[in-house]
KEDOSE-254085 format. One record per residue: x negated, y negated, z negated of N, C-alpha, C, O in turn; residue in one letter. Coordinates in steps of 0.02 Angstrom, whole numbers. Example, Ala and Ser with C-alpha at 12.3 -4.5 7.8 and 13.67 -1.06 7.14 Angstrom:
REC      npx      npy      npz     capx     capy     capz      cpx      cpy      cpz      opx      opy      opz   fimar
REC     -660      284     -390     -615      225     -390     -660      165     -390     -712      166     -423       a
REC     -642      112     -354     -684       53     -357     -645       -2     -394     -670      -57     -402       s
//
This chain:
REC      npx      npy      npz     capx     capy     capz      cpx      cpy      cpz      opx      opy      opz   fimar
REC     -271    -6527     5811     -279    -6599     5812     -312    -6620     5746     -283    -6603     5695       x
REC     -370    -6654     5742     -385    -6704     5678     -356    -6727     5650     -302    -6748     5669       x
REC     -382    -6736     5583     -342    -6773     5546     -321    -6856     5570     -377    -6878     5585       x
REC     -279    -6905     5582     -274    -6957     5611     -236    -6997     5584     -178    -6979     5590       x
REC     -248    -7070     5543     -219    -7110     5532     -162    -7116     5566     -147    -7086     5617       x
REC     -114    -7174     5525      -62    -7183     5569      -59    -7226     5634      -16    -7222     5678       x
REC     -129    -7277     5631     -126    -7311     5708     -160    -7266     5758     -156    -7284     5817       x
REC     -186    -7223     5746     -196    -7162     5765     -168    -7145     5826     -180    -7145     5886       x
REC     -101    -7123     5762      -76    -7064     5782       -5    -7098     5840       28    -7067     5881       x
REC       -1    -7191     5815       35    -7222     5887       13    -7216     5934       45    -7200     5985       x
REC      -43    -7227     5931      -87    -7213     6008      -74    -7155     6044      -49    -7150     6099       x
REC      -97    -7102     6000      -90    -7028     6039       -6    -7037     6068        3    -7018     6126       x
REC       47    -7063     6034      126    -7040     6030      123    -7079     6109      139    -7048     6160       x
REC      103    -7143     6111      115    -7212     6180       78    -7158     6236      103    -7150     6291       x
REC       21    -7125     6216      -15    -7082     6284       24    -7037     6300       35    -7031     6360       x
REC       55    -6997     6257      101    -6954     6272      184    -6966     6314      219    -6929     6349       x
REC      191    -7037     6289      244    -7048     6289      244    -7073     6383      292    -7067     6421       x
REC      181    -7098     6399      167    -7140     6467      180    -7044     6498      202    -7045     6555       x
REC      173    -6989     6477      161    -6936     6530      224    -6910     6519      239    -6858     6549       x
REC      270    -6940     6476      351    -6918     6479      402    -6918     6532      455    -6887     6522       x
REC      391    -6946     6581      411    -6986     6630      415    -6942     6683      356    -6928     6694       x
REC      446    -6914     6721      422    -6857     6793      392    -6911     6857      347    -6908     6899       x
REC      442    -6957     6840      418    -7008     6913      345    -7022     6889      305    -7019     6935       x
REC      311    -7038     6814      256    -7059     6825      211    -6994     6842      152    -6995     6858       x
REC      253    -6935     6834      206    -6859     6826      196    -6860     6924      141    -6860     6952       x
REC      259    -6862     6959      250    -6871     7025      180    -6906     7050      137    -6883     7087       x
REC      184    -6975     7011      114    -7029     7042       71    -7005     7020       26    -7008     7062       x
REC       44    -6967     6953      -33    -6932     6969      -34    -6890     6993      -87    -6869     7016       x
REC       42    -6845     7000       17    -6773     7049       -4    -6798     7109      -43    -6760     7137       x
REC       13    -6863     7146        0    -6902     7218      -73    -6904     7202     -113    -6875     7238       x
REC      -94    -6938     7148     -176    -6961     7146     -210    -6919     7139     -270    -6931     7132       x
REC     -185    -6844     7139     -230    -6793     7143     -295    -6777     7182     -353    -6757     7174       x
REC     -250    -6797     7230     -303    -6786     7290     -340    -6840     7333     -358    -6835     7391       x
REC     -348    -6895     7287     -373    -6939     7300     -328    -7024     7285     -269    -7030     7267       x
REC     -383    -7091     7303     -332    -7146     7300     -286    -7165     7346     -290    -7147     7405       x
REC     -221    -7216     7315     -160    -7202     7383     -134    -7307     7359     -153    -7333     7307       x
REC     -111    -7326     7386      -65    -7384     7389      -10    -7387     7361       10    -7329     7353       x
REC       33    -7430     7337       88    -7410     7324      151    -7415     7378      207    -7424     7353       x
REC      145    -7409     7455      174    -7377     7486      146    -7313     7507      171    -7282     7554       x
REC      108    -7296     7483       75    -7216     7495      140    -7180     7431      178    -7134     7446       x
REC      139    -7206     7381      145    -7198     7315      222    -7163     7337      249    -7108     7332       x
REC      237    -7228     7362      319    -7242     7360      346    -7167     7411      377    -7118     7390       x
REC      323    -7178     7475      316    -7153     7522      324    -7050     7469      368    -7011     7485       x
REC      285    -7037     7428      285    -6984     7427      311    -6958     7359      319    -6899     7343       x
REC      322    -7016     7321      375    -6976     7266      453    -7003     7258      495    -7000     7213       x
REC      449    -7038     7344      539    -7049     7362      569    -7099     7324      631    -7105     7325       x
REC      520    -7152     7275      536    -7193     7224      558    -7252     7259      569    -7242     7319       x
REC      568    -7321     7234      566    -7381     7251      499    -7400     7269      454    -7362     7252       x
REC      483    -7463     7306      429    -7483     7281      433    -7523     7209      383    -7521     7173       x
REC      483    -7553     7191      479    -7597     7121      477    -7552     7088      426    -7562     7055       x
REC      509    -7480     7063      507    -7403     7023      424    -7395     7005      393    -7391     6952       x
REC      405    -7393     7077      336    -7365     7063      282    -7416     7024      243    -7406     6978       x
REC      295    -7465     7059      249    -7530     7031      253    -7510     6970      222    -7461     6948       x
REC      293    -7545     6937      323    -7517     6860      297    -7471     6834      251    -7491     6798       x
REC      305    -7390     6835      257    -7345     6831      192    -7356     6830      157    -7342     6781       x
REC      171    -7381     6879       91    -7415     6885       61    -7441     6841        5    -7428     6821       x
REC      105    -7486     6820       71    -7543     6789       56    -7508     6703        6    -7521     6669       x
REC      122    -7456     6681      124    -7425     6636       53    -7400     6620       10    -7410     6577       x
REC       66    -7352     6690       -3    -7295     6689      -74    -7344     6681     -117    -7326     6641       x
REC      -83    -7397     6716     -137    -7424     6697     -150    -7455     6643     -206    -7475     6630       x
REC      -98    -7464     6603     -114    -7512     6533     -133    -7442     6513     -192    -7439     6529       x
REC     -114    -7379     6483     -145    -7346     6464     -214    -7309     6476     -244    -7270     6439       x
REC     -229    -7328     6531     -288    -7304     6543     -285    -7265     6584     -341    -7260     6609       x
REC     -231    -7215     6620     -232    -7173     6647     -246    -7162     6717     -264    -7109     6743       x
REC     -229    -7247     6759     -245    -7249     6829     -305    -7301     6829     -328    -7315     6774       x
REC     -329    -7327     6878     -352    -7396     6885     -340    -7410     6954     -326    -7363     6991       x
REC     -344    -7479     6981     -344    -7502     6998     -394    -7559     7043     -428    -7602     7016       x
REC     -389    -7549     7103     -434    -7587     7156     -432    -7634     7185     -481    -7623     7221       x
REC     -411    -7691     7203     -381    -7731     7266     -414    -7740     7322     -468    -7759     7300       x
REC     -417    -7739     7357     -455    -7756     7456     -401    -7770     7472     -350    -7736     7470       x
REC     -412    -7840     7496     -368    -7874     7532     -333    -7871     7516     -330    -7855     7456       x
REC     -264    -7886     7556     -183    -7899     7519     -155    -7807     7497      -95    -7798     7487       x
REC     -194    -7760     7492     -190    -7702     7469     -217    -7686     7397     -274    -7698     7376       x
REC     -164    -7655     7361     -212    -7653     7286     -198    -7546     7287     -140    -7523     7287       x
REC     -259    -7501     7288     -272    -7443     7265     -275    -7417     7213     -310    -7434     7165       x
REC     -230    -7362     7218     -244    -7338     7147     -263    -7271     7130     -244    -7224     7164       x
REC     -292    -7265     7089     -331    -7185     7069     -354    -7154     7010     -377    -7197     6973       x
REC     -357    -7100     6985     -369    -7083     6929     -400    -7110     6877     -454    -7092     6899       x
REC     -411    -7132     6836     -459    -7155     6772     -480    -7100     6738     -535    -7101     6710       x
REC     -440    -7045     6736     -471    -7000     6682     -442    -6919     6697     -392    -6885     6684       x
REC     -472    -6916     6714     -457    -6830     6776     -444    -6772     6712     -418    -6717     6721       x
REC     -471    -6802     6637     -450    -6743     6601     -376    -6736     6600     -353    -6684     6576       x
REC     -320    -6798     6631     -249    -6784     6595     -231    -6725     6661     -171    -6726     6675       x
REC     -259    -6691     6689     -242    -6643     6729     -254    -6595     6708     -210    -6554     6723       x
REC     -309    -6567     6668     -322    -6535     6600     -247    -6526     6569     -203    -6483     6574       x
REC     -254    -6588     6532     -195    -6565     6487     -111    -6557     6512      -62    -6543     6478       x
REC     -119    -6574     6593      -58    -6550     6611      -40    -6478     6633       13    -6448     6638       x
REC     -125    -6457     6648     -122    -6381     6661      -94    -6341     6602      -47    -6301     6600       x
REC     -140    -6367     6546     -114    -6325     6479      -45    -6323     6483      -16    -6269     6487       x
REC      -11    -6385     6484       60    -6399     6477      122    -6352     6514      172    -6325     6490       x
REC       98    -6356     6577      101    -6299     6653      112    -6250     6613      166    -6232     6589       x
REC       33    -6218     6601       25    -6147     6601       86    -6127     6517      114    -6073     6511       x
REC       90    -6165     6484      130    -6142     6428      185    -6152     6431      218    -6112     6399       x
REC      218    -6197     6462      295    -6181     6512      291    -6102     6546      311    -6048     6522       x
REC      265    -6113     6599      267    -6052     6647      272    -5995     6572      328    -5975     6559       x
REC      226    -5977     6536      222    -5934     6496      308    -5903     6465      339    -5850     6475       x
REC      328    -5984     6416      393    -5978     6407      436    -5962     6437      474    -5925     6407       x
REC      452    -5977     6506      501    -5979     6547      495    -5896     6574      545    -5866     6593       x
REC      417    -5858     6573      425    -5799     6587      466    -5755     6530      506    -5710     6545       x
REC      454    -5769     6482      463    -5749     6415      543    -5750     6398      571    -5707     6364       x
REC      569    -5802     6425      644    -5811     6423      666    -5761     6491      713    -5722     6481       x
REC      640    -5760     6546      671    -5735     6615      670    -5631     6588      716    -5592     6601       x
REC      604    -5614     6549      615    -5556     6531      661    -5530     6474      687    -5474     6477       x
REC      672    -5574     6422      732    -5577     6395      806    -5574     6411      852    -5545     6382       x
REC      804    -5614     6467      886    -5616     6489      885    -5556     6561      927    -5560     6605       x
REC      855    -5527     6560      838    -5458     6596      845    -5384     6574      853    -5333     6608       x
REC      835    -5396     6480      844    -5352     6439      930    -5360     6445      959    -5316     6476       x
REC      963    -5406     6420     1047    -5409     6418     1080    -5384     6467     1119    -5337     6467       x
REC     1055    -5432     6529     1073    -5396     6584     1080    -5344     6588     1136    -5325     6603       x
REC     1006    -5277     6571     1018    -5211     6595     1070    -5199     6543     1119    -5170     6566       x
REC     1072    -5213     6481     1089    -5193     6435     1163    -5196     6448     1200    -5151     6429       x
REC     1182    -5242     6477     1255    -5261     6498     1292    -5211     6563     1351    -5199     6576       x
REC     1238    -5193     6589     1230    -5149     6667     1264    -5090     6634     1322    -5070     6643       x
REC     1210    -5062     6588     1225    -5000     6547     1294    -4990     6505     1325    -4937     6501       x
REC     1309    -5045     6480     1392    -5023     6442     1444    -5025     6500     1502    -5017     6481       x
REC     1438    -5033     6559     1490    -5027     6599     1490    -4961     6614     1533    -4937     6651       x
//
């Protein structure tokens, strides 16, 4: 990361902080594959509709969704396809850890197998 002032470095913390959320992680994994409603929304990450709105409105002040209206329907869809990027990274370095811990507690195990 650059070097970054401190209003900076609020910014980066509020972007981060909007992808803290699983329910909001649910609504872009939905917008993945295109734009959805927020009974599409609701409909597939089992939320409220007022839950999701909320979320929404989050994700779009930051930039992360936008927003369409037609007719009494308002769409919503990605703004910035890199935060799937950085959720892969995020993914792939979990998965990493979690392998890393699963071969560890595999070592005890045998190890535990063996003193019996």
């Amino acid at each position: 990361m650059s070097k970054l002032d401190d209003k900076a470095l609020q910014h980066v913390a509020k972007y981060f902080k909007a992808l803290a959320e699983p329910m909001r992680l649910k609504v872009l994994n939905a917008l993945q594959d295109g734009e959805k409603n927020v009974g599409q929304l609701t409909e597939l990450s089992g939320g409220t509709q007022a839950n999701i709105s909320k979320h929404l409105s989050l994700l779009d002040q930051y930039g992360l969704v936008k927003r369409e209206s037609r007719g009494n329907c308002v769409f919503y869809s990605i703004a910035d396809p890199s935060v799937y990027e950085l959720c892969e990274l995020v993914c792939g370095q979990i998965g990493v850890r979690m392998s890393q811990e699963t071969d560890i507690s595999k070592l005890f195990t045998a190890a535990q197998q063996s003193a019996q």
